[in-house]
mmCIF file of the N, C-alpha and C atoms, coordinates in Angstrom:
data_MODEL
# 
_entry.id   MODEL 
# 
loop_
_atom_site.group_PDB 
_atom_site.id 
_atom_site.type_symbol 
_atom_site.label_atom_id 
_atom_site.label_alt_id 
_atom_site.label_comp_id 
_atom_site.label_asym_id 
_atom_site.label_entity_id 
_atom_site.label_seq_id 
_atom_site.pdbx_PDB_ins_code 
_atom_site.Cartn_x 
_atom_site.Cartn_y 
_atom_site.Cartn_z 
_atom_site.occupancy 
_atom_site.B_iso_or_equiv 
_atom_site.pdbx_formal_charge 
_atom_site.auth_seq_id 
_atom_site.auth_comp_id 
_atom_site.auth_asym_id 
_atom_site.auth_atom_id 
_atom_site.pdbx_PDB_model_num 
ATOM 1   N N  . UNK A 1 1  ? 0.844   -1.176 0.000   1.00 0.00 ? 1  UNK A N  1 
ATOM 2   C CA . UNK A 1 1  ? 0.000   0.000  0.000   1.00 0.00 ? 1  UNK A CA 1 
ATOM 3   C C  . UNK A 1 1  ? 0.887   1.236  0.000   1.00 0.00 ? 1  UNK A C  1 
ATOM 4   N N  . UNK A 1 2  ? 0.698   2.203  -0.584  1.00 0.00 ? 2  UNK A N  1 
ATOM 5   C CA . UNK A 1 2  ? 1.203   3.651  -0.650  1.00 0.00 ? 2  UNK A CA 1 
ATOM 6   C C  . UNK A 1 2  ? 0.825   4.376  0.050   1.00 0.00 ? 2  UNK A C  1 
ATOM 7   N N  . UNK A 1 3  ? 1.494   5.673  0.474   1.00 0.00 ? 3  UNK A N  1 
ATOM 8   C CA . UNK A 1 3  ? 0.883   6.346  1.426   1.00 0.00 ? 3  UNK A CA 1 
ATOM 9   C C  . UNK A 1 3  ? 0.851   7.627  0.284   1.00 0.00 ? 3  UNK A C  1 
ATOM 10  N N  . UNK A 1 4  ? 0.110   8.723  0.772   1.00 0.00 ? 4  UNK A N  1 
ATOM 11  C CA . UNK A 1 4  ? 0.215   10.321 -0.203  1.00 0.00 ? 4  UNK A CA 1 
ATOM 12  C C  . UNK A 1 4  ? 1.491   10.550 -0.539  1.00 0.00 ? 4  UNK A C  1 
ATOM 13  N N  . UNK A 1 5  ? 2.030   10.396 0.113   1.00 0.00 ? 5  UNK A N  1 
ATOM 14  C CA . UNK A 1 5  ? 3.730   11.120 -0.207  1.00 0.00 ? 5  UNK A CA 1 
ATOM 15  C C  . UNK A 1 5  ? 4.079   10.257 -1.652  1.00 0.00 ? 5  UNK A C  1 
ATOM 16  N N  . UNK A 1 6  ? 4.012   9.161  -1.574  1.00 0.00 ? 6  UNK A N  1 
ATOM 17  C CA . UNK A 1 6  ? 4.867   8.434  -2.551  1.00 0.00 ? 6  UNK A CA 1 
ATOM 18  C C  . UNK A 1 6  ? 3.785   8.209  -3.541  1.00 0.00 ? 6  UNK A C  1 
ATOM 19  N N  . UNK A 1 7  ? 2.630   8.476  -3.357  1.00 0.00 ? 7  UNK A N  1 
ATOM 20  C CA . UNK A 1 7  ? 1.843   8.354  -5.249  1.00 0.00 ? 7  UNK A CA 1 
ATOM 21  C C  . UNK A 1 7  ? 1.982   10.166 -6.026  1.00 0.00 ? 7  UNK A C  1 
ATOM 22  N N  . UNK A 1 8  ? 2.377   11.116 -4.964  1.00 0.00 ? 8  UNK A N  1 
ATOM 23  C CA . UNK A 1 8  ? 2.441   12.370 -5.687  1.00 0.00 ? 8  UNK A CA 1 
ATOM 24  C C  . UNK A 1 8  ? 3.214   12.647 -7.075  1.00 0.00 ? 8  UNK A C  1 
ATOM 25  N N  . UNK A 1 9  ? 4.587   12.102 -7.436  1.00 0.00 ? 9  UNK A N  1 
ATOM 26  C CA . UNK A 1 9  ? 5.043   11.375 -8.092  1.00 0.00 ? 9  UNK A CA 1 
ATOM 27  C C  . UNK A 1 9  ? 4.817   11.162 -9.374  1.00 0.00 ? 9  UNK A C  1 
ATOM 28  N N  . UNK A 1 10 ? 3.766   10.392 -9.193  1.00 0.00 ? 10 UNK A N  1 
ATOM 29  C CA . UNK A 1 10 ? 3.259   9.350  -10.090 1.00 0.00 ? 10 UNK A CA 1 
ATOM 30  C C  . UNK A 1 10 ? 2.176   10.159 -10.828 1.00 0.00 ? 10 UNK A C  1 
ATOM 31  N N  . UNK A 1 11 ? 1.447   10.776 -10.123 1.00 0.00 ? 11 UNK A N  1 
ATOM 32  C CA . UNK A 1 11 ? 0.184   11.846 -10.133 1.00 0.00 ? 11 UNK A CA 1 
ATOM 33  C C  . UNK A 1 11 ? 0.460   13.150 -11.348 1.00 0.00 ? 11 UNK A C  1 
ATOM 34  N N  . UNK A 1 12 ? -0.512  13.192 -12.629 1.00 0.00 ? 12 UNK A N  1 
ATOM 35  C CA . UNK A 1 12 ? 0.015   14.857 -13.021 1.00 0.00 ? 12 UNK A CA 1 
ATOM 36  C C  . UNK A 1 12 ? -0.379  16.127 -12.491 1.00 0.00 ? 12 UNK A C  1 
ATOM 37  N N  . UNK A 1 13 ? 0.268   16.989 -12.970 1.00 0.00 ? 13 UNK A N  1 
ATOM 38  C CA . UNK A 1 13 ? 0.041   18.659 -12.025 1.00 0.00 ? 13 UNK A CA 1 
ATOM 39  C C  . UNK A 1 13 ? -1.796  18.596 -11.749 1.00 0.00 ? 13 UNK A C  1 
ATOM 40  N N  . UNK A 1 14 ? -1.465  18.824 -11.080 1.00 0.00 ? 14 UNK A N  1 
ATOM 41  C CA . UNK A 1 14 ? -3.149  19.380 -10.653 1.00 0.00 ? 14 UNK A CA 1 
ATOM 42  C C  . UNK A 1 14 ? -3.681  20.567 -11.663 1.00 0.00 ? 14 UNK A C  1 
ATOM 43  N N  . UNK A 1 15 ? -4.474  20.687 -12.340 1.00 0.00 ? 15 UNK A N  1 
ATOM 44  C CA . UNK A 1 15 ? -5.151  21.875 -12.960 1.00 0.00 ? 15 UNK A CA 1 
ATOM 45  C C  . UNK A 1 15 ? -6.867  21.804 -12.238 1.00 0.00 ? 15 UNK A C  1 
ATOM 46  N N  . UNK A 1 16 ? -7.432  23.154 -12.504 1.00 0.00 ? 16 UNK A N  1 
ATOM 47  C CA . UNK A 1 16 ? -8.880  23.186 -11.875 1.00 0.00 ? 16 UNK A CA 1 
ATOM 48  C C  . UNK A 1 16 ? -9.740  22.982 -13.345 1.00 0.00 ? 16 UNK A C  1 
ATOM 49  N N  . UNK A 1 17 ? -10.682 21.685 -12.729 1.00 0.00 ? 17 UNK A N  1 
ATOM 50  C CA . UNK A 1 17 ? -11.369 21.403 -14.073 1.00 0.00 ? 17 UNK A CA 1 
ATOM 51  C C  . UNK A 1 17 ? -12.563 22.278 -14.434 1.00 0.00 ? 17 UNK A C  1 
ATOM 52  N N  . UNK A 1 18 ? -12.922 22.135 -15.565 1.00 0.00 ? 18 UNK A N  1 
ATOM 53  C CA . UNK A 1 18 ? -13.582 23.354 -16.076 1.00 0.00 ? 18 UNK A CA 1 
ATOM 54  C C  . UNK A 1 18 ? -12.870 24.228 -17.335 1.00 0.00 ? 18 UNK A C  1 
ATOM 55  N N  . UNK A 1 19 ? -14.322 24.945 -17.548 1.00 0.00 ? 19 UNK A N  1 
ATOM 56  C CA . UNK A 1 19 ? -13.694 25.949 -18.592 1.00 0.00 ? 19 UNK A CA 1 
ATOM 57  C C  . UNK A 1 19 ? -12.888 27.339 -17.902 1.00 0.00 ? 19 UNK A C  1 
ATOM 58  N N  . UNK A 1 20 ? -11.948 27.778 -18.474 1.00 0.00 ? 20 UNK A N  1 
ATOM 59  C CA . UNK A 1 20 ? -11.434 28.228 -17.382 1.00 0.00 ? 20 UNK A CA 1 
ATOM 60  C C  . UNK A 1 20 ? -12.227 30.142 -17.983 1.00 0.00 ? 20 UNK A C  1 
ATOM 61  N N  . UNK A 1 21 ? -11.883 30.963 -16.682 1.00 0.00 ? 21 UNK A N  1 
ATOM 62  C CA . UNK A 1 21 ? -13.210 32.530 -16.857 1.00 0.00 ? 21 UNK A CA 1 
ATOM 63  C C  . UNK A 1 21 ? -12.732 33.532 -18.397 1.00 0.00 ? 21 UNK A C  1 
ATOM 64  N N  . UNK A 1 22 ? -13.770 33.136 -18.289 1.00 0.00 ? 22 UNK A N  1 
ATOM 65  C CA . UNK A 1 22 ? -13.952 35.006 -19.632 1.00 0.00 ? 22 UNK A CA 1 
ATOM 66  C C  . UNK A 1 22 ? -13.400 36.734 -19.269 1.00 0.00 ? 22 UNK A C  1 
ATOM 67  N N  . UNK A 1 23 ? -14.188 36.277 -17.689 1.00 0.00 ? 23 UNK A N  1 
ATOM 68  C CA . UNK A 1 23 ? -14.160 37.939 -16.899 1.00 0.00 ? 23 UNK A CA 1 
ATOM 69  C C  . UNK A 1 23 ? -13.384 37.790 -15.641 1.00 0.00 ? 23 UNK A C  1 
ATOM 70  N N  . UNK A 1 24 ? -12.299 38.421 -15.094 1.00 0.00 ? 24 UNK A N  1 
ATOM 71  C CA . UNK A 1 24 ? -11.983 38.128 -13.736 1.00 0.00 ? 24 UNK A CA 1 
ATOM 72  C C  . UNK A 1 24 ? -13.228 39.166 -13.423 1.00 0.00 ? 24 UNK A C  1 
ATOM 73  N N  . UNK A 1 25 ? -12.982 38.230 -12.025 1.00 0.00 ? 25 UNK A N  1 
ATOM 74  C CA . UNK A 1 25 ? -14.257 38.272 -10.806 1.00 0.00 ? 25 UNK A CA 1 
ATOM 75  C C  . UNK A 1 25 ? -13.741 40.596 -10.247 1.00 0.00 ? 25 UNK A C  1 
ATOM 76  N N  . UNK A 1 26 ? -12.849 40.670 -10.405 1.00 0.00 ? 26 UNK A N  1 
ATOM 77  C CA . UNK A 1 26 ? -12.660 41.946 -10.358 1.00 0.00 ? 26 UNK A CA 1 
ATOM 78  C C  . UNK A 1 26 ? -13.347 43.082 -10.892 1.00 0.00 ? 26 UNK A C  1 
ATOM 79  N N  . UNK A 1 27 ? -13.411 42.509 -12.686 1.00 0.00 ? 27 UNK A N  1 
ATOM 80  C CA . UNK A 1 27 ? -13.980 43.357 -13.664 1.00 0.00 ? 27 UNK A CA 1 
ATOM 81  C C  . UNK A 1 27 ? -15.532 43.359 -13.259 1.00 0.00 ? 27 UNK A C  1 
ATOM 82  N N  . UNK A 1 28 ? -15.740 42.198 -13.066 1.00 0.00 ? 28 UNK A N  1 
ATOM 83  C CA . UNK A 1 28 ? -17.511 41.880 -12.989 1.00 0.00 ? 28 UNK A CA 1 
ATOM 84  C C  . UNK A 1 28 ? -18.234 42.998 -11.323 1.00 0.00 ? 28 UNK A C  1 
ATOM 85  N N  . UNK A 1 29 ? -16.940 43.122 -10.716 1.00 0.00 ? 29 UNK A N  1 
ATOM 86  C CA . UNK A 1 29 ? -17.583 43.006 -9.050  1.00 0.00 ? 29 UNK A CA 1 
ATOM 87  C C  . UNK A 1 29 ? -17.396 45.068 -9.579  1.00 0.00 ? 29 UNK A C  1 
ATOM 88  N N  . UNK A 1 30 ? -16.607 45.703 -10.446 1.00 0.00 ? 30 UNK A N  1 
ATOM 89  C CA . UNK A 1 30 ? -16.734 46.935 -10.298 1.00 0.00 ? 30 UNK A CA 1 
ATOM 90  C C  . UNK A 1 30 ? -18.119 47.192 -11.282 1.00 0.00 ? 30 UNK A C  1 
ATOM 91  N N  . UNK A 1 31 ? -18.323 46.193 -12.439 1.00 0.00 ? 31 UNK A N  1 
ATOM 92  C CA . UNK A 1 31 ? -19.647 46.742 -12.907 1.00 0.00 ? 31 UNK A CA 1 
ATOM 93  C C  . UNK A 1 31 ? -21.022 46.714 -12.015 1.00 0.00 ? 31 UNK A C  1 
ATOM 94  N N  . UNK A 1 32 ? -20.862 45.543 -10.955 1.00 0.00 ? 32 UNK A N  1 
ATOM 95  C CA . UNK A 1 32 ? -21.873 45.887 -9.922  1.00 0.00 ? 32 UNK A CA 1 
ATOM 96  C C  . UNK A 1 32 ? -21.829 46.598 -9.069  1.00 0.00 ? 32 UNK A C  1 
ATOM 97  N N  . UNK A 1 33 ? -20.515 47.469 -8.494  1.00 0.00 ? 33 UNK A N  1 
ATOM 98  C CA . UNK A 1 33 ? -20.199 48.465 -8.286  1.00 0.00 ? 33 UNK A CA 1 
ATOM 99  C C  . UNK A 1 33 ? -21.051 49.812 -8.280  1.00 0.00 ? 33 UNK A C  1 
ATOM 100 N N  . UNK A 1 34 ? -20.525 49.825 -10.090 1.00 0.00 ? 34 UNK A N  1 
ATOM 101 C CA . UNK A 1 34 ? -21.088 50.971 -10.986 1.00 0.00 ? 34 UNK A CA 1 
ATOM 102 C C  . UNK A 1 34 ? -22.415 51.298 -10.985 1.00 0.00 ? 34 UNK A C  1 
ATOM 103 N N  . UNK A 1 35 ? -23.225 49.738 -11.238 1.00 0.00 ? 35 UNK A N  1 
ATOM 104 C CA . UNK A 1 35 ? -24.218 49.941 -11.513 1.00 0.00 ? 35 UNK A CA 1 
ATOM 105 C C  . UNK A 1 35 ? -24.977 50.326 -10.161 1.00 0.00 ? 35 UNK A C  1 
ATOM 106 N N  . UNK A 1 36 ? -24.525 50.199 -9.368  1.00 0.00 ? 36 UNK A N  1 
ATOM 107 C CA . UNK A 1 36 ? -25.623 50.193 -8.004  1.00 0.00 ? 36 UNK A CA 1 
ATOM 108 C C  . UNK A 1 36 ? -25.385 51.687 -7.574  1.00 0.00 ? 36 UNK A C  1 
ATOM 109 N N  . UNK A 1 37 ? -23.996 52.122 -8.016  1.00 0.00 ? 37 UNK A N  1 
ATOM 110 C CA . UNK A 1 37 ? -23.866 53.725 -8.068  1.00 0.00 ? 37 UNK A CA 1 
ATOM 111 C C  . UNK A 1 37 ? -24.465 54.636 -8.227  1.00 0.00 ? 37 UNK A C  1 
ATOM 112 N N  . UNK A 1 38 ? -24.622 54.127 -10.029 1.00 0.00 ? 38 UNK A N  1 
ATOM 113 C CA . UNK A 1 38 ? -25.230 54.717 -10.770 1.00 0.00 ? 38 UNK A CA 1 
ATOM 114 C C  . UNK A 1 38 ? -26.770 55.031 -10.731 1.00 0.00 ? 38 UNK A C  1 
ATOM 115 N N  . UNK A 1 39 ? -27.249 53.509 -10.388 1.00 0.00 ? 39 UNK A N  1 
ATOM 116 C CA . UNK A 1 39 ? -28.817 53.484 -10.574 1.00 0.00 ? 39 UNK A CA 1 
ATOM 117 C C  . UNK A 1 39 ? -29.235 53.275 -11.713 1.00 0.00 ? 39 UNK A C  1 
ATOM 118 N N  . UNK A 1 40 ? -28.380 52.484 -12.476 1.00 0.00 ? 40 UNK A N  1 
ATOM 119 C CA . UNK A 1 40 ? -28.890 52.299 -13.918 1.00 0.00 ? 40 UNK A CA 1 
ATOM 120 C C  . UNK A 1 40 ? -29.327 50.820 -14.040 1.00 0.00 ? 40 UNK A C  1 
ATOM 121 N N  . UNK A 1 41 ? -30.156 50.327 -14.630 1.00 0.00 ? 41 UNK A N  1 
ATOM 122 C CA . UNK A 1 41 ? -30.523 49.267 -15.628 1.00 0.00 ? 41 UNK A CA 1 
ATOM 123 C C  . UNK A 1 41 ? -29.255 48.071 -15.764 1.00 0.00 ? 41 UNK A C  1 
ATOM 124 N N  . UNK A 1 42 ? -29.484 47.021 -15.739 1.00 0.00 ? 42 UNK A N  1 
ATOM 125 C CA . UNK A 1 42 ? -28.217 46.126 -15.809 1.00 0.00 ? 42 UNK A CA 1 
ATOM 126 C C  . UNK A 1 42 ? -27.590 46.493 -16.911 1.00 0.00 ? 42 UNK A C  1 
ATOM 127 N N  . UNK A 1 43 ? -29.040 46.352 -18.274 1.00 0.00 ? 43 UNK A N  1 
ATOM 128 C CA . UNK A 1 43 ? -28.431 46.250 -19.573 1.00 0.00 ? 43 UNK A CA 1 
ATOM 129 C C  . UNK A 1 43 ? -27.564 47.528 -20.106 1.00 0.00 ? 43 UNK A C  1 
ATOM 130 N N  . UNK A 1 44 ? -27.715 48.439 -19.187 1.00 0.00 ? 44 UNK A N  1 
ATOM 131 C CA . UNK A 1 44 ? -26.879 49.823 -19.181 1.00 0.00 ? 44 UNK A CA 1 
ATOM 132 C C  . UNK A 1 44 ? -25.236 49.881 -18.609 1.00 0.00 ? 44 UNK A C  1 
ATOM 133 N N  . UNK A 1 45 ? -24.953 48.480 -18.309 1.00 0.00 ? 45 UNK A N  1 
ATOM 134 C CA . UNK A 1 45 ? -23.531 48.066 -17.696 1.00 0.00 ? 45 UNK A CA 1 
ATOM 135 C C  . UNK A 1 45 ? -22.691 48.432 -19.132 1.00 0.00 ? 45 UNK A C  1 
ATOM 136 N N  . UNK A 1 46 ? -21.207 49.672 -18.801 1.00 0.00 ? 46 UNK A N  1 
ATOM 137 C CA . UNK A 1 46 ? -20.502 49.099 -19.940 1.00 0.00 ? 46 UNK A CA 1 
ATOM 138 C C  . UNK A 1 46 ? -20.267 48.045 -20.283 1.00 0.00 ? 46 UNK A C  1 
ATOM 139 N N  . UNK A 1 47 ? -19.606 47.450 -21.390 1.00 0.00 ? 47 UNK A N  1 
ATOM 140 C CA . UNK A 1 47 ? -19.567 46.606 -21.793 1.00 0.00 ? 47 UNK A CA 1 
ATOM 141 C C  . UNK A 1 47 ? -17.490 46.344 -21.601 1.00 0.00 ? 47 UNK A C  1 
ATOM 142 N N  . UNK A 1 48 ? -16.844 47.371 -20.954 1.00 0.00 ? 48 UNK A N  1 
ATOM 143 C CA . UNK A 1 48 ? -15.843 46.674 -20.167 1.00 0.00 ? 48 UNK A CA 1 
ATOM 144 C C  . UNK A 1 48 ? -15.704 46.234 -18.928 1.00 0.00 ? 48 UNK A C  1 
ATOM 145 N N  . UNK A 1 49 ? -16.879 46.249 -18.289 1.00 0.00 ? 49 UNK A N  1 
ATOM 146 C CA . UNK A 1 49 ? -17.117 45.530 -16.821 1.00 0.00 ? 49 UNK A CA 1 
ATOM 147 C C  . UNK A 1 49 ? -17.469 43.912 -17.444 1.00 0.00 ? 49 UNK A C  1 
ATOM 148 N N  . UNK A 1 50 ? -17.821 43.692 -18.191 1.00 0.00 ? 50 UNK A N  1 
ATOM 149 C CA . UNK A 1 50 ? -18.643 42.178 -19.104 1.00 0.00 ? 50 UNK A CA 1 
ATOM 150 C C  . UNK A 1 50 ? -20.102 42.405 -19.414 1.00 0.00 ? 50 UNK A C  1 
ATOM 151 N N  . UNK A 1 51 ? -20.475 41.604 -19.910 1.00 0.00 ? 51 UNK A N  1 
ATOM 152 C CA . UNK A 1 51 ? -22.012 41.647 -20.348 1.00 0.00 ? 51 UNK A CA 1 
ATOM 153 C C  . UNK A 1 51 ? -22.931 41.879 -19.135 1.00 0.00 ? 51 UNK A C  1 
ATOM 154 N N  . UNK A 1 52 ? -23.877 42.473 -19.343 1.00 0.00 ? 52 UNK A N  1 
ATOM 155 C CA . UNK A 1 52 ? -24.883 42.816 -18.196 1.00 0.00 ? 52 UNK A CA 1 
ATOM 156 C C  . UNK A 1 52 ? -25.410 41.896 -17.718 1.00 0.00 ? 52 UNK A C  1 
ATOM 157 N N  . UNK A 1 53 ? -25.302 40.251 -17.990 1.00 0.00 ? 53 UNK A N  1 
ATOM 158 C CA . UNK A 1 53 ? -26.356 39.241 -17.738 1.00 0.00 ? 53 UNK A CA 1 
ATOM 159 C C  . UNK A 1 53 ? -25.204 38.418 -16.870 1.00 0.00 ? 53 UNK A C  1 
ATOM 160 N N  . UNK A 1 54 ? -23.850 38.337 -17.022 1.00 0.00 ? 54 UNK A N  1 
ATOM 161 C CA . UNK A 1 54 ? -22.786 37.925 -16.241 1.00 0.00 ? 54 UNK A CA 1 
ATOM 162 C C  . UNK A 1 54 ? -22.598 38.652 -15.179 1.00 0.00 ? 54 UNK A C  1 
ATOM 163 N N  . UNK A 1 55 ? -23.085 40.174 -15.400 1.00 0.00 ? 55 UNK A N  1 
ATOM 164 C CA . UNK A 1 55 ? -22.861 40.779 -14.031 1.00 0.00 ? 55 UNK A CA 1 
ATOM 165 C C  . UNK A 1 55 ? -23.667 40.441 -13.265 1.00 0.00 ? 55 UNK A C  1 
ATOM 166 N N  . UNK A 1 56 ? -24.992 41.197 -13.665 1.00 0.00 ? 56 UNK A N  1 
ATOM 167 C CA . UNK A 1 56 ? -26.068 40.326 -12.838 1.00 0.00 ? 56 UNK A CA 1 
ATOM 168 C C  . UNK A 1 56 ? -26.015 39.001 -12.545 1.00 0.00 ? 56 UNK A C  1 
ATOM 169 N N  . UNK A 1 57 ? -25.575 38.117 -12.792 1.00 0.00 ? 57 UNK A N  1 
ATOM 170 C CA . UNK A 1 57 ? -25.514 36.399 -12.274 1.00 0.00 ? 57 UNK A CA 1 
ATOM 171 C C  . UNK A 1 57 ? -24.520 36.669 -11.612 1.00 0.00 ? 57 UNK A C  1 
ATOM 172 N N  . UNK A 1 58 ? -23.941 37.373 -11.193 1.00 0.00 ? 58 UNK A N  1 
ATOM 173 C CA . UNK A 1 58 ? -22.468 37.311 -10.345 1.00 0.00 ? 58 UNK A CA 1 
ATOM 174 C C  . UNK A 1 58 ? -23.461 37.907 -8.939  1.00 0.00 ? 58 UNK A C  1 
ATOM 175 N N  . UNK A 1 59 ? -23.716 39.305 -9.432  1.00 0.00 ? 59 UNK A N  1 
ATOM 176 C CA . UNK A 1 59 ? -24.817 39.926 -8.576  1.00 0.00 ? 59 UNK A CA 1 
ATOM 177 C C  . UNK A 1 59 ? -25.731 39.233 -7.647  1.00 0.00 ? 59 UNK A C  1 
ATOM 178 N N  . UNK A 1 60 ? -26.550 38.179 -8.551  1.00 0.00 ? 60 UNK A N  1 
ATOM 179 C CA . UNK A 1 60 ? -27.826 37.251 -8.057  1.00 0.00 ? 60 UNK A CA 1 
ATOM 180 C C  . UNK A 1 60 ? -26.998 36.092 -6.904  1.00 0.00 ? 60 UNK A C  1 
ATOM 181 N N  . UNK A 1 61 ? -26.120 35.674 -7.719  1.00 0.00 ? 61 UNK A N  1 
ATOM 182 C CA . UNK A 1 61 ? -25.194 34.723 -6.749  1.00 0.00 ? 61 UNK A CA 1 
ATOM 183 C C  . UNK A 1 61 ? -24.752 35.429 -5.044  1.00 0.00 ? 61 UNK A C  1 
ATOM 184 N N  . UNK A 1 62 ? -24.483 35.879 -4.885  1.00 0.00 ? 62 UNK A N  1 
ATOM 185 C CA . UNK A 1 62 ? -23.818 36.782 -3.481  1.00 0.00 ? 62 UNK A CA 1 
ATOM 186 C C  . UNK A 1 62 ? -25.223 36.739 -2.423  1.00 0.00 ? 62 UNK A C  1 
# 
């Protein structure tokens, strides 16, 4: 039997599965920012914060 230490080794790099993001979580968190600033309409998010429907789902999530 093996213990952790000695199958690491053997094991490839770890990567996180999935597709990996479109938007860092940065860009998205100042368009909800903005928008809650502002008082505007999602669909009124520039479009360098990300799409208004990613912000909002970032938004809805929290």
């Amino acid at each position: 039997m093996r213990s952790g230490r000695s199958w690491s080794p053997l094991l490839p790099a770890g990567k996180k599965p999935g597709r990996p993001p479109v938007h860092i979580k940065r860009q998205l968190l100042d368009g909800i920012r903005r928008r809650t600033r502002a008082g505007a309409p999602w669909r009124d998010v520039p479009e360098r914060y990300g799409p208004g429907e990613t912000v909002y789902g970032l938004f809805r999530r929290r």
